[in-house]
C-alpha positions as CSV (number, residue, x, y, z in Angstrom):
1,X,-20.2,12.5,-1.3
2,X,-21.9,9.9,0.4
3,X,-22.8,8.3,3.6
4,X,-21.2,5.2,3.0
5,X,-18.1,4.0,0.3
6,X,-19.4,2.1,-2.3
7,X,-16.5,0.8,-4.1
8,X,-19.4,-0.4,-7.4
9,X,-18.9,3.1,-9.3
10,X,-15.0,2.3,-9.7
11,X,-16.3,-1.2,-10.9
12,X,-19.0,-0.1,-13.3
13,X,-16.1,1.4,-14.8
14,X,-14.4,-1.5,-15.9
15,X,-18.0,-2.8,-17.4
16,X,-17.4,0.1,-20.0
17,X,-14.6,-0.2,-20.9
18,X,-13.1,-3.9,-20.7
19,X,-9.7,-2.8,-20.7
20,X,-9.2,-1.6,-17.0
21,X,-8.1,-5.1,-15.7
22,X,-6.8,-3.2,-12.3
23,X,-8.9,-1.6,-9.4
24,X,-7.0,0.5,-6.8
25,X,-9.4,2.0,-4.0
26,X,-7.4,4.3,-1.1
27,X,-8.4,6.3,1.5
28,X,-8.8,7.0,5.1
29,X,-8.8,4.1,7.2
30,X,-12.1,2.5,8.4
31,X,-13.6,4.2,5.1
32,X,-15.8,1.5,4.1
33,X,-13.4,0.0,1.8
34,X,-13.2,-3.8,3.0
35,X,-17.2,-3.7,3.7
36,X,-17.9,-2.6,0.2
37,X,-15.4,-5.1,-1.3
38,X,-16.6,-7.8,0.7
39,X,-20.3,-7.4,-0.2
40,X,-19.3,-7.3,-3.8
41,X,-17.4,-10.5,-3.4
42,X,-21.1,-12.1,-2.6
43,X,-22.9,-10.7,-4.9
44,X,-20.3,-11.3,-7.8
45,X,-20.8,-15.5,-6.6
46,X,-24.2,-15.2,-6.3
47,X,-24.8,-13.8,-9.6
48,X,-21.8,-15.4,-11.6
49,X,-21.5,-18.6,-9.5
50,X,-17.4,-17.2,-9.6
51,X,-15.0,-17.6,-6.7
52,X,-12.8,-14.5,-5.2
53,X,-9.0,-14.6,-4.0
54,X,-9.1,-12.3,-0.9
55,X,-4.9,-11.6,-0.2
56,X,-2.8,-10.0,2.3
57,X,1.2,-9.7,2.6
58,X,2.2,-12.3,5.1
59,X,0.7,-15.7,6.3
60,X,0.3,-14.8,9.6
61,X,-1.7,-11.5,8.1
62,X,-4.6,-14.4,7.7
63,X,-4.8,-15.6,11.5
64,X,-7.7,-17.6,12.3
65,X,-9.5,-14.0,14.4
66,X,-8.9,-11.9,11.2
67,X,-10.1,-14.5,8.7
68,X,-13.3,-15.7,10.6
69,X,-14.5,-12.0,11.3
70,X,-14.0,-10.7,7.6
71,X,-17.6,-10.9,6.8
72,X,-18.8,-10.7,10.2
73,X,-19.7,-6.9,8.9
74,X,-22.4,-8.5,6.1
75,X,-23.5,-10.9,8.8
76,X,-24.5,-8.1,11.6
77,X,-26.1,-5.8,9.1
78,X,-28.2,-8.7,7.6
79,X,-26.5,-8.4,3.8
80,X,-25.6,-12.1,3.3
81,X,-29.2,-12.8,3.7
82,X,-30.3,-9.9,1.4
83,X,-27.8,-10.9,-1.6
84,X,-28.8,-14.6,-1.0
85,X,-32.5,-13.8,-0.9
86,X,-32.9,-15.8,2.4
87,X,-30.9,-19.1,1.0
88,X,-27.9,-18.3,3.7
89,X,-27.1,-15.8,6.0
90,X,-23.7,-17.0,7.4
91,X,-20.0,-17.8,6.6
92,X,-18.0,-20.1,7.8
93,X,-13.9,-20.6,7.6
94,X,-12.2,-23.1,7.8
95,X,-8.4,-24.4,5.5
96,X,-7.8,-20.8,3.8
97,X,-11.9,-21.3,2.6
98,X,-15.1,-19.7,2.9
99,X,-18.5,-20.9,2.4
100,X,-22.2,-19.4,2.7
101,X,-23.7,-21.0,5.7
102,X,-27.2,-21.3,6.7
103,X,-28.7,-22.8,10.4
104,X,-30.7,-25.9,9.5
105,X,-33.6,-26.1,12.3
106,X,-34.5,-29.5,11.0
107,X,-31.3,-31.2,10.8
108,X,-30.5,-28.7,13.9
109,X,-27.4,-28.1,12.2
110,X,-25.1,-25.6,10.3
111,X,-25.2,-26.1,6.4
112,X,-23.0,-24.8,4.3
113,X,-23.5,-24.1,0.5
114,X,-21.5,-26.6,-1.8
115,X,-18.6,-24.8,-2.7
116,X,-16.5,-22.0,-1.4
117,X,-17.4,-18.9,-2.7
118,X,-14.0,-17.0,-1.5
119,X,-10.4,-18.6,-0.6
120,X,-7.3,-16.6,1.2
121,X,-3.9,-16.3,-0.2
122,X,-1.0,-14.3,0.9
123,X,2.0,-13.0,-1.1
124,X,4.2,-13.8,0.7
125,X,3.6,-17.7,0.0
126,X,2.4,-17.5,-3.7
127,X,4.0,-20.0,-4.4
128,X,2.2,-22.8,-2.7
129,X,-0.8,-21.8,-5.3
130,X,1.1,-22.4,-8.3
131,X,0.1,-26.3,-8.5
132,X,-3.6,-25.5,-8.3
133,X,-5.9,-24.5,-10.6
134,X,-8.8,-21.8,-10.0
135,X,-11.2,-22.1,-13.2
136,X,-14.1,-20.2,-11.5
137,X,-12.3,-17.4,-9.9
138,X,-12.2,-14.3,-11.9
139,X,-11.3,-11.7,-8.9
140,X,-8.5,-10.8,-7.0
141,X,-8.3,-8.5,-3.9
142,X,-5.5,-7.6,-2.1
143,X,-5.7,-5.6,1.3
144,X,-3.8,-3.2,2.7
145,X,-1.5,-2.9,-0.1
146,X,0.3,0.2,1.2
147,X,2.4,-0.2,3.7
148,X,5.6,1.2,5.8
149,X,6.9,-1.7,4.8
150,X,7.2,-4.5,2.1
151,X,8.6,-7.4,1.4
152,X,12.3,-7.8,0.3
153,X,14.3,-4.9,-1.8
154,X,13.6,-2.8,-4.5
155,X,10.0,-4.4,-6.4
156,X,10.1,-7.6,-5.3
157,X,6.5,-7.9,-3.5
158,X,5.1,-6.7,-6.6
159,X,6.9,-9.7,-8.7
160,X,5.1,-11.7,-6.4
161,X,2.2,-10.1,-6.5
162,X,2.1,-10.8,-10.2
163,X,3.2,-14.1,-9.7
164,X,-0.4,-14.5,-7.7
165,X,-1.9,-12.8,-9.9
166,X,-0.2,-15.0,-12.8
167,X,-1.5,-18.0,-11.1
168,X,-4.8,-17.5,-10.5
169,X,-6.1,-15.6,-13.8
170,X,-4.1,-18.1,-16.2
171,X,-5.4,-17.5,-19.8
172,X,-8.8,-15.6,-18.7
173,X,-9.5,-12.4,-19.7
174,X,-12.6,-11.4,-17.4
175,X,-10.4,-11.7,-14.4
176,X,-10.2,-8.3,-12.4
177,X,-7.9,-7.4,-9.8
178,X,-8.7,-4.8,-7.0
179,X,-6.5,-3.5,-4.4
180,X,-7.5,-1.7,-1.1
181,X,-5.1,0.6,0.6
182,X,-4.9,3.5,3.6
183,X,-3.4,6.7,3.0
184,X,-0.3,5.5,5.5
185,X,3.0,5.9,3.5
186,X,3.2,7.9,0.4
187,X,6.8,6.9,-0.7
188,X,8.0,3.8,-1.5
189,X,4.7,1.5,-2.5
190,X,5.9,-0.8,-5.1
191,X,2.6,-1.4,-6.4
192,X,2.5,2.6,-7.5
193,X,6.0,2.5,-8.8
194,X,6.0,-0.4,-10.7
195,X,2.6,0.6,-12.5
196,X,3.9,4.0,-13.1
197,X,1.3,5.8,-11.0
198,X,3.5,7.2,-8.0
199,X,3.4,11.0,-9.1
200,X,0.2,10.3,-10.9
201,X,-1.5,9.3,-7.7
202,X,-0.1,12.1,-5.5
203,X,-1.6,15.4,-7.5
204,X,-5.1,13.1,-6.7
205,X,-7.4,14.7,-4.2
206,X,-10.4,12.9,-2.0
207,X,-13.4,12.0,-4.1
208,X,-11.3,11.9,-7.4
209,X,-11.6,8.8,-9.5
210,X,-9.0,8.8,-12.8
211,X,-8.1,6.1,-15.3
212,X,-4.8,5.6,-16.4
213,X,-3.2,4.3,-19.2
214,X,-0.3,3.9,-21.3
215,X,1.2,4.4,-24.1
216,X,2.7,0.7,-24.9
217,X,-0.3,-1.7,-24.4
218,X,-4.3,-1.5,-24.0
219,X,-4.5,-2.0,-20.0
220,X,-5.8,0.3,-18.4
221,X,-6.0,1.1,-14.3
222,X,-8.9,2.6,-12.5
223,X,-7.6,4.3,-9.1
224,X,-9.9,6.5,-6.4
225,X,-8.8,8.5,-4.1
226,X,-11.7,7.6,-1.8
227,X,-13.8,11.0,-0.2
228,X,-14.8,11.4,3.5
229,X,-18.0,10.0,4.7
230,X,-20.6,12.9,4.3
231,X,-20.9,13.1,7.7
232,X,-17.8,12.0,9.2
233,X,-17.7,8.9,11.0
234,X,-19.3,8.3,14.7
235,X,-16.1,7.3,15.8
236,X,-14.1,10.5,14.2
237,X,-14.8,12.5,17.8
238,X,-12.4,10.0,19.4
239,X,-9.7,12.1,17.5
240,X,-11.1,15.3,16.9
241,X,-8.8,16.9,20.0
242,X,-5.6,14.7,18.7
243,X,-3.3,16.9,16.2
244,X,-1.3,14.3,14.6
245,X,-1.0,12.8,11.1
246,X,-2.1,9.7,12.1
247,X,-5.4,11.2,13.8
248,X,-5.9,13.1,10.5
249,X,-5.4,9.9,8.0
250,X,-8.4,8.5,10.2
251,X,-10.3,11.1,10.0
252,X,-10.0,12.8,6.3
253,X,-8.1,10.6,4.3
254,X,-4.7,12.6,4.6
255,X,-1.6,11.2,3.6
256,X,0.0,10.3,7.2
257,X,3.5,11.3,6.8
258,X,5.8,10.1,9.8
259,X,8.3,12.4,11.4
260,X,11.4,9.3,10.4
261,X,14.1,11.5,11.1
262,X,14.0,14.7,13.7
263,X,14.3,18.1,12.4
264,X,16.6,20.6,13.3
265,X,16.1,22.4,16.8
266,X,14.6,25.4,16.2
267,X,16.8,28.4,15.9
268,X,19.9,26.0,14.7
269,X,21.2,28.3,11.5
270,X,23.4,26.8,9.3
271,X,26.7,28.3,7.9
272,X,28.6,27.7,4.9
273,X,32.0,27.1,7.0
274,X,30.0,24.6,9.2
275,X,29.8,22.1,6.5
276,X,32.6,19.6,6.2
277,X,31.6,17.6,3.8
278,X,28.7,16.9,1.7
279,X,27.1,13.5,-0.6
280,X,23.9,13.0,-2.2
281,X,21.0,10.5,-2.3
282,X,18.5,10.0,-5.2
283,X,15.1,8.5,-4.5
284,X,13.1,8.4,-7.3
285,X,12.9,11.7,-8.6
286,X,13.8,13.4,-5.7
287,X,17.4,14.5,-4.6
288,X,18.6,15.3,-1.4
289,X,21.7,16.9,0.0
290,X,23.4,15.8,2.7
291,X,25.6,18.3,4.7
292,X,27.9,16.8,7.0
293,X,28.2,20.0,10.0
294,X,30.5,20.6,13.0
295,X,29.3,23.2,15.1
296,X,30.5,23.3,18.7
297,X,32.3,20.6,18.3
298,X,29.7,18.3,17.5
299,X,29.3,17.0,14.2
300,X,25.9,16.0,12.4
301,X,24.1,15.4,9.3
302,X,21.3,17.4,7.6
303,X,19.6,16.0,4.8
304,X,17.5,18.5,2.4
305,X,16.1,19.1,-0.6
306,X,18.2,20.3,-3.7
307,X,17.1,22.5,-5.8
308,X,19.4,22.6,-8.4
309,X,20.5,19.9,-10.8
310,X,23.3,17.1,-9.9
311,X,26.4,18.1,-11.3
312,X,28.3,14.8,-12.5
313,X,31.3,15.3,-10.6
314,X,33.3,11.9,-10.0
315,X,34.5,13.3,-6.6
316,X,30.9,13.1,-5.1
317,X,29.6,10.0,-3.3
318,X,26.1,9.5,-4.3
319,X,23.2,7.1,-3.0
320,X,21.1,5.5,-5.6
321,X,18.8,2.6,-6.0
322,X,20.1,1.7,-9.0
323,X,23.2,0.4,-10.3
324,X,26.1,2.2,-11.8
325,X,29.3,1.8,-13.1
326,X,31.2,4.8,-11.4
327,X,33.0,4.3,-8.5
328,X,31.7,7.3,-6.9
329,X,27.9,6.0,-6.9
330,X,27.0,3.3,-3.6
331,X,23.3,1.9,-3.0
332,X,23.5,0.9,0.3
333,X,24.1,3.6,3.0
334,X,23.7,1.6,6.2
335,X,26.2,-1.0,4.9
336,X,29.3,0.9,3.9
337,X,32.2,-0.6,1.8
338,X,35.1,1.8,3.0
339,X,36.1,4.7,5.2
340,X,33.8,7.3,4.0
341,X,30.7,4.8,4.2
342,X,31.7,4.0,7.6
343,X,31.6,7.5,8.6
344,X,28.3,8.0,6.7
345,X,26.7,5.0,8.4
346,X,28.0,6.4,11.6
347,X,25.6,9.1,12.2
348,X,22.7,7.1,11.5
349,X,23.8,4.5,14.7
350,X,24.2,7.2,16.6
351,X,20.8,8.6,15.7
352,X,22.6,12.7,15.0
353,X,20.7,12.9,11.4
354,X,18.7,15.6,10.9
355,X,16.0,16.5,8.2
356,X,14.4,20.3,6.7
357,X,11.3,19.0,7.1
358,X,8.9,15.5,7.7
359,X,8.3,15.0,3.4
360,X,12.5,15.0,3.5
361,X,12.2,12.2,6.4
362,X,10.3,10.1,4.4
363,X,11.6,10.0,1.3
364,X,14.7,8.9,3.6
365,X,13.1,6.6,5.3
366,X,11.4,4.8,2.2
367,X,15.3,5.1,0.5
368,X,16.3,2.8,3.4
369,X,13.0,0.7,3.5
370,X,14.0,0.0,-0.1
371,X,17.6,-1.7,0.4
């Protein structure tokens, strides 16, 4: 464990083996992640002469205080002038561009170096790149790639992503792509899904670094699970007192797993007569059962994990992401199609759903976040 993330051990992997195309990096925030990234960004164009895509999710992710500050980290701490051996020890942004700037005392003057060395993109509008052509970029990084919330339904941000991607590698195959992410929402992240690392990446622990692969083609993805500084972080004592999971996911790198949905008040017991009427929702892998209960004359819902298997009985209304042909299966549960829907829907308005525990909330909450 050390003092500081260095995100160059996950790279050196992909210098052994030239299959690993993908670099995923996650961890607590304020880790080290973006520092590390950026500095390798600089020293990847000052050795190789290459350019960098640096990406976000929106447009407006790249406002001008975000984008002019991005390397002001390298700046303070002197490392633009170290990679560049003195030549520059600036940048400067300007048009979705940045450049390696030096102060001219002669010309009493900025300069900046001849090309950019990094340009900004977002996914969100990948397809204003596609006209362009990038022949000396052979990197990709994407920030904050998990999220509580993506864009559109189902994968669609990670078609776009691709798209990007698509667009700026072309025919090369020494382009890498890394993506930097904080432990905020473990459900749900269409990058994880798509590449068939969602469990995978779960069972991983802080400080573990695994490379997956598949059975159906040579690429290969290197992820890290990125450790706790050594010694903590100076500013870690600001939540030391707080016992939350968002003070945690700062701290240690935790998973921060949002109470969504309420749980039941404590001492409510539930009884087999009190439950009217019961559906089902499939998220992934997971099931839940959701019990529709009148007790003193006030009825609720309480979702919770089931434990056995779905019996395929065409009398059951069931909630799934994907499509089917019974009549009995819907995807949408906030946007019902007849009575029962409308009842379903109903509690959610009138916020009277209930959940066994927080991991049960957010698999319901990502379920919705999906539609």
């Amino acid at each position: 464990m050390s003092k500081y993330y260095d995100i160059h051990p996950l790279l050196k992997l992909g210098d052994e083996d030239p299959n690993i195309k993908y670099f995923i990096s996650f961890g607590e925030r304020s880790a080290g992640k973006s520092y590390s990234t950026a500095k390798y960004i600089i020293e990847n164009y000052v050795n190789t002469g290459k350019t960098s895509g640096i990406a976000r999710r929106w447009e407006d992710d790249w406002n001008s205080n975000v984008a002019n500050t991005y390397f002001d980290g390298l700046i303070s701490n002197g490392e633009i002038k170290k990679i560049t051996k003195g030549k520059f020890d600036g940048v400067w942004y300007w048009a979705h561009k940045w450049w390696l700037t030096k102060y001219d005392n002669e010309k009493e003057k900025m300069v900046k170096d001849d090309k950019p060395f990094a340009i900004a993109f977002s996914i969100s509008t990948w397809e204003k790149s596609k006209a362009s052509q990038y022949p000396d970029m052979n990197l990709l990084v994407l920030e904050e790639f998990i999220s509580s919330r993506y864009i559109g339904s189902d994968n669609t941000e990670f078609q776009m992503f691709l798209n990007l991607v698509s667009t700026l590698a072309r025919e090369r195959d020494d382009f890498r792509v890394i993506l930097l992410g904080n432990t905020i929402a473990r459900f749900g992240n269409p990058y994880f899904i798509c590449m068939n690392l969602e469990k995978r990446v779960l069972k991983m622990n802080p400080g573990d670094i695994v490379v997956f692969s598949n059975d159906y083609n040579k690429l290969k993805i290197a992820v890290e699970y990125t450790a706790p500084p050594e010694e903590g972080k100076k500013s870690d004592i600001l939540f030391d007192f707080i016992d939350s999971a968002a003070a945690r996911q700062i701290t240690s790198g935790e998973w921060q797993i949002e109470a969504h949905f309420p749980s039941l008040p404590l001492g409510t017991r539930i009884r087999p007569k009190d439950i009217v009427y019961k559906y089902f929702l499939i998220y992934r892998d997971n099931i839940l059962q959701a019990d529709v209960i009148l007790q003193d004359n006030k009825y609720y819902t309480y979702y919770h994990k089931k434990t056995t298997e779905l019996q395929e009985n065409p009398t059951d209304l069931i909630f799934d992401l994907d499509y089917h042909l019974e009549p009995n299966y819907r995807r949408d549960i906030l946007r019902p199609i007849d009575n029962i829907g409308v009842k379903v829907a109903e509690f959610f308005k009138k916020d009277m759903v209930f959940v066994q525990d927080v991991e049960i909330g957010e698999i319901l909450y990502s379920y919705i976040q999906s539609l």
